[in-house]
N, C-alpha and C positions, 0 to 999 in steps of 0.2 A: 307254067305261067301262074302267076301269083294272083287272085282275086281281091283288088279292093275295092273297098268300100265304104260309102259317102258317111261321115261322123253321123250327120242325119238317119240311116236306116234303123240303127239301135232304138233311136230316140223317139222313133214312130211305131218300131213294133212294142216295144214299153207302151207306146201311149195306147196302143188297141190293147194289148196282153191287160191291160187296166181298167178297162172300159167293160161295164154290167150291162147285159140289158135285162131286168128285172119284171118277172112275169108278175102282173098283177093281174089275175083272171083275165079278163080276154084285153086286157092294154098291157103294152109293151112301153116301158121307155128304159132308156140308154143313161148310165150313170157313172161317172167317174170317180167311185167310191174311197179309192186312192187317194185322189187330191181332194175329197171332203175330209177322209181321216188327216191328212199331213194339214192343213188348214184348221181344223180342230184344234191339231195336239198342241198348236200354237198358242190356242187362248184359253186347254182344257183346266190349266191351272188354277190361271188368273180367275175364269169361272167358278171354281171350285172353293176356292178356297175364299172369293169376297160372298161366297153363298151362307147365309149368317141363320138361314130358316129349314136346319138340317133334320128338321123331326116333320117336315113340309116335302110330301113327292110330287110329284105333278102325272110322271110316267110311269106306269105300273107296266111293268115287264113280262107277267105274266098277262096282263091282259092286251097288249102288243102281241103274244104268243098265242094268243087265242081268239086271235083275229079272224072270222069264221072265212074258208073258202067262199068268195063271191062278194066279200067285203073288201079283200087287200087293196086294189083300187081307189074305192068311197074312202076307205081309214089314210088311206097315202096322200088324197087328194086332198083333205080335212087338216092334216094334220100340216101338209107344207102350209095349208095357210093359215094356218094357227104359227108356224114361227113366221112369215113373211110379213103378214099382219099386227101379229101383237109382238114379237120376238124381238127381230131383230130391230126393229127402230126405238126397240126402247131400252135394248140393251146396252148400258154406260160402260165405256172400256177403262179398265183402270192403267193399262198401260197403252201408250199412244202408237206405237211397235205393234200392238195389235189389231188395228183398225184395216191393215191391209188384207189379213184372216177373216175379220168377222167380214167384210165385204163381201171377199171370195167366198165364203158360205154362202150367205146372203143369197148373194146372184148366182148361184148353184140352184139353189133351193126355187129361185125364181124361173128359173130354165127348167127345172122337172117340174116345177110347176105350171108352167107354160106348156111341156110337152103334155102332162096327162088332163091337161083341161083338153084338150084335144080325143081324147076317149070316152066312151059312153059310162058313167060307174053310177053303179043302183047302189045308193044308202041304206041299210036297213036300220030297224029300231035299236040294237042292240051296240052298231058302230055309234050311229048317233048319240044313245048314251055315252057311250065312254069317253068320246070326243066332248061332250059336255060334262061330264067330271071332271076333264082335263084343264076346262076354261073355270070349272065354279071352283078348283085349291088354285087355279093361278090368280082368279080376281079376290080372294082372302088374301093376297097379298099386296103389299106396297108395287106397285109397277114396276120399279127402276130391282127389287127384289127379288121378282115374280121370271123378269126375265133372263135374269142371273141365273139362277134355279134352273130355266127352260135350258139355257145354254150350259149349263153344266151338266145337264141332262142327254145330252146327244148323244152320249155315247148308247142310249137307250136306242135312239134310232139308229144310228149307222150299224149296230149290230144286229139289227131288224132287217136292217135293206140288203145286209150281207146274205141274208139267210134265202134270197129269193137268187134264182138263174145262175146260170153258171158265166163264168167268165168268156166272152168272144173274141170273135177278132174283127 
């Protein structure tokens, strides 16, 4: 007897085999880190390359990396609304093809944004700095500049979010 089966089941276990749920001290949320990179790599160009203020970081990698145990939460919860708030509404698309992507971020960011306000996360002194260096090089910038930079910048974060939980189902 032959087993088939529904075109659909591939395309559901893809969609769990791609879904994170990423420990952040004692908050959990679920992330679909796949369609934020494919979402990305859509406008990572366009981003990059109209980013004109290239001796200007916003994201320091190393300090993402040294984000203290008991922080990852506070820095997660900080940082989506640093792009949901100042980011993405002010980011100008230079190609119109791209505005379906920057959405799909957008309301990504807004969903794990919504999931981990639902969690308890203690700030300390030291997130809160860095989260305020992050806002005092992006307000030295032009706004419509500032968020170019931030968005060219994500691949800072998705490589961050990767590094937390392993993949479920």
């Amino acid at each position: 007897q032959v087993l088939r089966h529904s075109p659909a089941v591939p395309l559901i276990v893809t969609h769990f085999l791609l879904l994170r749920t990423l420990h952040l001290d004692s908050c959990s949320v679920n992330v679909h880190i796949h369609e934020l990179r494919k979402h990305y790599s859509t406008i990572r160009l366009s981003a990059i390359s109209g980013d004109s203020e290239i001796a200007v970081k916003l994201l320091d990698k190393s300090a993402m990396r040294n984000v203290q145990e008991g922080q990852r939460c506070c820095f997660m919860r900080l940082l989506l609304r640093f792009y949901v708030e100042r980011v993405f509404g002010n980011y100008a698309l230079s190609q119109p093809q791209d505005q379906r992507s920057s959405s799909a971020l957008a309301n990504a960011f807004v969903t794990i944004r919504r999931d981990i306000h639902k969690c308890h996360c203690h700030c300390g002194e030291e997130t809160q700095r860095t989260i305020d260096s992050l806002h005092a090089e992006f307000i030295k910038l032009q706004i419509n500049q500032a968020a170019q930079k931030a968005v060219g910048e994500l691949d800072t974060v998705l490589d961050w979010l990767e590094g937390f939980g392993p993949k479920t189902h």
